[in-house]
C-alpha positions, 0 to 999 in steps of 0.5 A, spaced: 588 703 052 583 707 057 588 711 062 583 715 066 581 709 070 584 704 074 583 697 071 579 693 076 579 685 076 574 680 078 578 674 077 572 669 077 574 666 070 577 673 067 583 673 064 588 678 064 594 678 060 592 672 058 590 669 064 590 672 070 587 666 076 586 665 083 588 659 085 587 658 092 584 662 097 587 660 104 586 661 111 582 669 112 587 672 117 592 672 113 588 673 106 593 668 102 591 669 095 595 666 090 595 668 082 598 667 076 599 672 071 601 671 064 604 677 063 609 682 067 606 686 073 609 691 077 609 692 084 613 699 089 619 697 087 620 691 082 617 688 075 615 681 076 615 677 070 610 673 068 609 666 073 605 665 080 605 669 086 602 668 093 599 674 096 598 674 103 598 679 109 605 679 114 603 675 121 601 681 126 596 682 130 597 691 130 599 690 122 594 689 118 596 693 111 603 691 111 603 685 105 608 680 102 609 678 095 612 671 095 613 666 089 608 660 088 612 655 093 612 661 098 620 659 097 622 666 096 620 673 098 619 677 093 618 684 098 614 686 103 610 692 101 606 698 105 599 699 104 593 702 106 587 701 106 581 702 101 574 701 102 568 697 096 561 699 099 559 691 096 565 686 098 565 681 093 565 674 092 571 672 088 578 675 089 579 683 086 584 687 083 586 692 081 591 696 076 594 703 075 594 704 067 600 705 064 602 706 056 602 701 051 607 696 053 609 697 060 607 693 065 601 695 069 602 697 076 598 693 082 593 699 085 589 694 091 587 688 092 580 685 096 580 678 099 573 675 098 568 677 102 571 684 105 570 691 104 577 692 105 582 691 101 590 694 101 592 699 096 599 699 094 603 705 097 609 707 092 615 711 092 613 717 091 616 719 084 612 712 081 606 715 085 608 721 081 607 717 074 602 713 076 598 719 078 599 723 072 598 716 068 591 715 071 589 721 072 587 719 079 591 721 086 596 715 087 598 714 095 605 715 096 611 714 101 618 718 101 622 715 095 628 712 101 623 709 102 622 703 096 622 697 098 629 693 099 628 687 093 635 684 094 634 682 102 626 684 103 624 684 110 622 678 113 618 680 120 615 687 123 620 687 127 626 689 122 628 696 121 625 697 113 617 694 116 618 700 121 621 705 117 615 703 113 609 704 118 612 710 121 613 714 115 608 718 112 603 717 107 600 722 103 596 722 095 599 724 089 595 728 084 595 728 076 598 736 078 603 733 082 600 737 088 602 733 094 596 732 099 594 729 106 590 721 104 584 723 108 583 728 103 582 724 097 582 716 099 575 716 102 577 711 108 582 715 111 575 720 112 571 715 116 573 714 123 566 709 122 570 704 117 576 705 120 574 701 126 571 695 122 579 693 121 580 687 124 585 688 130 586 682 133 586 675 131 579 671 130 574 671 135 572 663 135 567 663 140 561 663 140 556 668 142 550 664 142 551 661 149 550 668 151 544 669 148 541 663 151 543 665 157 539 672 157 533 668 154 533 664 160 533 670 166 528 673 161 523 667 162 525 668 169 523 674 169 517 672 167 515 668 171 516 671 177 512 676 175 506 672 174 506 669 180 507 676 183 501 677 180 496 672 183 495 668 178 502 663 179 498 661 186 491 660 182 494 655 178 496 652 184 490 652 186 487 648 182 
């Protein structure tokens, strides 16, 4: 197995495992996604076996990186989990995923996760020994959080509210290197280098109205416009004339 690249997934028929599949894309605020995986994976924390997931991103309008993994009945919160964001030039169509290459016979680790259609996705953060391991296993940086910080499985937080979500989104996120050098993100994730993508994150709740009346409405003062100059200019009375 390749273990200098992260395996990335367009899960458009393509299996992993054995079948990996989107089955549902709901509501693009929360970006639900939902997957099976016939095989084991991991993510910060825990192994999941194999089995349908539900992915999707807390409620909160301020909090758009914080992402929760359900079970497929959405009856059981397996964990809320930090992420940042990561940045694709070409937003797909389908659902993508990517994994951390581990040795022959672990799990993989999920790296990030992209709704359809979006430039942005959310990179999984890890406690910092696991971003260690994976950093080496990748030979790529892996963004890592203090090791304390390793997401509760037993009772995981269910709102932003609750102390481990806070804890979570006060911390400080660095990039561990294969050499286990330990940097600043801006350094080697190219999101965190550009304030111009950064403001592309959505912020707020999606705007549903329209900005079509406006449009409508500066073409009408311009015709206005238009015609009070031409009268200005004598030929509104010619024709009035006439």
């Amino acid at each position: 197995m390749n273990r200098t690249h992260a395996k990335v997934l367009l899960l458009a028929g393509v299996g992993f495992l054995g079948g990996m599949i989107p089955r549902a894309n709901a509501d693009e605020w929360n970006q639900k996604t939902v997957f099976t995986f016939s095989g084991p994976v991991e993510i910060p924390g825990q192994v999941l076996p194999a089995g349908t997931y539900v992915f999707k991103l807390m409620d909160s309008e301020s909090d758009r990186d914080i992402v929760q993994v359900f079970s497929g009945d959405e009856k059981h919160l397996y964990g809320t989990f930090l992420a940042i964001p990561d940045y694709r030039v070409q937003p797909a169509g389908q659902t993508i995923i990517t994994f951390e290459e581990r040795a022959a016979g672990s799990p993989e680790a999920v790296k990030a996760w992209f709704y359809p259609g979006e430039n942005f996705g959310h990179d999984f953060v890890y406690p910092k020994p696991k971003a260690i391991a994976l950093a080496k296993a990748n030979s790529t940086p892996v963004a890592s959080m203090p090791a304390e910080l390793t997401p509760n499985t037993v009772t995981p937080a269910a709102s932003v509210e609750e102390p481990p979500v806070m804890a979570m989104k006060t911390a400080v996120v660095n990039a561990q290197k294969p050499t286990e050098e330990e940097v600043t993100v801006a350094e080697v994730f190219l999101v965190a280098q550009s304030p111009a993508a950064q403001s592309q994150l959505p912020a707020s709740l999606p705007q549903t109205a329209s900005a079509l009346p406006l449009i409508g409405l500066a073409g009408l003062l311009s015709l206005g416009g238009a015609v009070i100059l031409w009268f200005a200019s004598g030929n509104g009375k010619a024709v009035m004339n006439r």
